[in-house]
C-alpha angles and dihedrals in degrees: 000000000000116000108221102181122194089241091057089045091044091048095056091032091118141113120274135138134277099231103233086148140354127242083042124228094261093077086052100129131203099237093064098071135128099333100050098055094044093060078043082056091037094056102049088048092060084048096250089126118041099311092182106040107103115247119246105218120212113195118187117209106188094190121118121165088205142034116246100197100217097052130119106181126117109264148146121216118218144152089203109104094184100067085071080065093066091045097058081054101056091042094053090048088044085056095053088053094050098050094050079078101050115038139204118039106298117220111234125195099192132036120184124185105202130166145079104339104323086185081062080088121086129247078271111057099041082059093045086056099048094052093053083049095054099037094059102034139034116248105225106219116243094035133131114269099180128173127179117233143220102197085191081070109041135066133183091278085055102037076045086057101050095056090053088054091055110265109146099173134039133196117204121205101226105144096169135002089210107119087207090051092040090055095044093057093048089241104108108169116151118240100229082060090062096037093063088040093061095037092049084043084066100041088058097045116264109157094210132025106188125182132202115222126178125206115194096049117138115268083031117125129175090253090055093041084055087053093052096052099060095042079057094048091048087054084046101193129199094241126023119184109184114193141196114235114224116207100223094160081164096054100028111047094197090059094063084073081069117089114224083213095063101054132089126279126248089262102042088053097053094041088056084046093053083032097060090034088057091049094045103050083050092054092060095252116148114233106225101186137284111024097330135120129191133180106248087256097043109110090242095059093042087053094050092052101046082048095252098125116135132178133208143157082299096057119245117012131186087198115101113268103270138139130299125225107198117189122181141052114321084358110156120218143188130207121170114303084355148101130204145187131184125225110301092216126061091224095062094037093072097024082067095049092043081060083054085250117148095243089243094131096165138008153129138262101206119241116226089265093044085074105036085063100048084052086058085036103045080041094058097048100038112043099005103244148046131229102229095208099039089059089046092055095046096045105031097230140108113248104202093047096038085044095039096128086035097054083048087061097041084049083061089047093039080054088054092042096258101119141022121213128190123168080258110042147016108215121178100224129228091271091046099062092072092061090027077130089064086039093058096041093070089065090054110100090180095051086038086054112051092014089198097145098153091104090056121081113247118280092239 
């Protein structure tokens, strides 16, 4: 078993990205807009870029009935269930923009429905999106076909419909099964609630259950996050992420309804985090990577054996690494050597669409080393370890001498028992993967030049 001492968690216990992408969307820049991802589209339409590789689609729903108080996503709260209405409208009409670019009827092998609340649509409306999903694209057999969950807004009928729309795998926001952290994020859902909603998702046929927790909250404490975790053990889900929550007030107006005073100490946070590590790998769960759990026979956790893992703007995929295709306001997107992102603001997402643009309002077309180092990056989070000459030889460079700052600071982690060289290869080892956060930012000249992380949640 893996010691993770408080000294070893409080010494990487610093901000860095998630790697979602690299470069990361911070570096997204204005001149990159509309034009530029349509000749990214057009391209891969003419098969210049990858013609046969299925798409991944990403689709954003900002609604949410009620306001979480930790949360930074993008969303919108509402009680007004029909402006979901208007919004089904503008996406259908962004798609058929996209797709202008691309031609045909692209094949795509995951589907994600993130926001927001996407269960804040009806039966409906969930329907109504779908359609307009299936009518324009092939749905490969076999893909991911993922939605986040409210369980505060399904029941069996609706967990029922989406399977018959396709879904074949759920996420459910639970965060905490304390009833007092549950009050003071504004989020109260009883346990036993989610509890029925994953056994009757079983019952009907789901293939991975997945459920989002968060240590570090206000009102947590290291006894009720030890609570939590064997009641989460007891629901024993396919897929865990536990995540650390970052107290950015500046950035993130609902969490200034949080008092710094009520959350956690240092201390207390990153005794929950060794705490649930320590539950989980007893309970037999695999640890992915980065703040992700799987059962042994979970996908996830297969992929990551047999060395298939991939990683894109969702997190871990077991889906080959391919474009992405976002639609909807603030949606990221990746088509060949670029990166996209939609309108921030409801308001110019669907002024743009009303002018017939496509809603891309910032982005990146990737430099030479730009993707050389994604392919490190993307190596070292995925499968732990890179293969020095077969990099070389794809990329026609000399590592040593093209990393030589980079292999001075593995050195420092291969000292700590991070890392493992070798002349050959570069391995994060069992203890690494824990920090493979720490491990890949090495790798990041953009984060190593204005070091300048505070903006980034912390890598544990």
């Amino acid at each position: 078993m893996i010691s993770l001492t408080p000294e070893l968690l409080r010494r990487f216990d610093v901000p860095g990205p998630r790697y979602t992408s690299y470069p990361t969307a911070d570096r997204f820049v204005e001149a990159f807009a509309a034009d530029a991802y349509k000749q990214a589209l057009a391209q891969r339409g003419t098969g210049l870029v990858g013609r046969l590789a299925p798409l991944s689609l990403y689709v954003h729903v900002p609604f949410c009935a009620s306001l979480c108080y930790y949360c930074a996503c993008n969303k919108i709260i509402t009680k007004h269930a029909e402006r979901a209405d208007e919004y089904l409208d503008y996406l259908e009409r962004e798609l058929d923009l996209q797709l202008a670019h691309v031609g045909g009827r692209p094949t795509i092998s995951q589907l994600h429905l993130g926001g927001g609340s996407p269960t804040f649509l009806t039966d409906a409306g969930l329907s109504r999106l779908m359609d307009m999903v299936k009518q324009r694209f092939q749905l490969q057999p076999g893909g991911e076909y993922s939605i986040e969950v409210d369980p505060r807004t399904v029941s069996r009928e609706r967990l029922q419909h989406l399977y018959l729309l396709g879904f074949n795998r759920l996420s459910f926001g639970v965060q905490d099964f304390d009833p007092l952290v549950q009050k003071a994020v504004h989020r109260e859902q009883p346990a036993e609630q989610v509890f029925a909603l994953v056994a009757q998702a079983r019952e009907i046929g789901f293939e991975s259950i997945n459920i989002d927790l968060i240590y570090g909250l206000p009102q947590q404490n290291p006894q009720s996050f030890a609570r939590t975790m064997e009641q989460v053990n007891a629901l024993r889900p396919d897929r865990i992420a536990l995540y650390a929550y970052a107290h950015l007030p500046e950035r993130f107006k609902p969490q200034r309804r949080i008092q710094a005073q009520d959350l956690p100490s240092a201390t207390d946070k990153l005794a929950m985090l060794a705490q649930a590590l320590a539950a989980l790998e007893g309970a037999g769960y695999v640890y992915v990577g980065m703040d992700h759990f799987a059962l042994p026979d979970d996908a996830l956790a297969v992929a990551k054996r047999q060395g298939r893992l991939h990683r894109n703007f969702q997190g871990y995929s077991t889906q080959p690494d391919c474009d992405l295709m976002a639609l909807g306001v603030s949606a990221i997107g990746r088509i060949g050597p670029t990166y996209s992102q939609n309108a921030k603001t409801l308001e110019e997402y669907y002024d743009l669409i009303d002018q017939g643009q496509i809603p891309v309002v910032r982005g990146l077309a990737l430099t030479r080393d730009d993707l050389l180092r994604r392919a490190v990056i993307m190596g070292l989070m995925c499968q732990g370890s890179l293969a020095i000459e077969s990099l070389e030889q794809a990329w026609l460079i000399d590592f040593a001498q093209y990393f030589a700052a980079e292999l001075s600071q593995l050195r420092e982690l291969q000292e700590q028992g991070l890392v493992q060289l070798s002349d050959d290869t570069i391995n994060v080892t069992e203890l690494g993967w824990y920090f493979v956060r720490g491990v890949a930012m090495v790798f990041d000249k953009n984060l190593q030049a204005d070091r300048n992380r505070a903006r980034f949640s912390r890598i544990i």
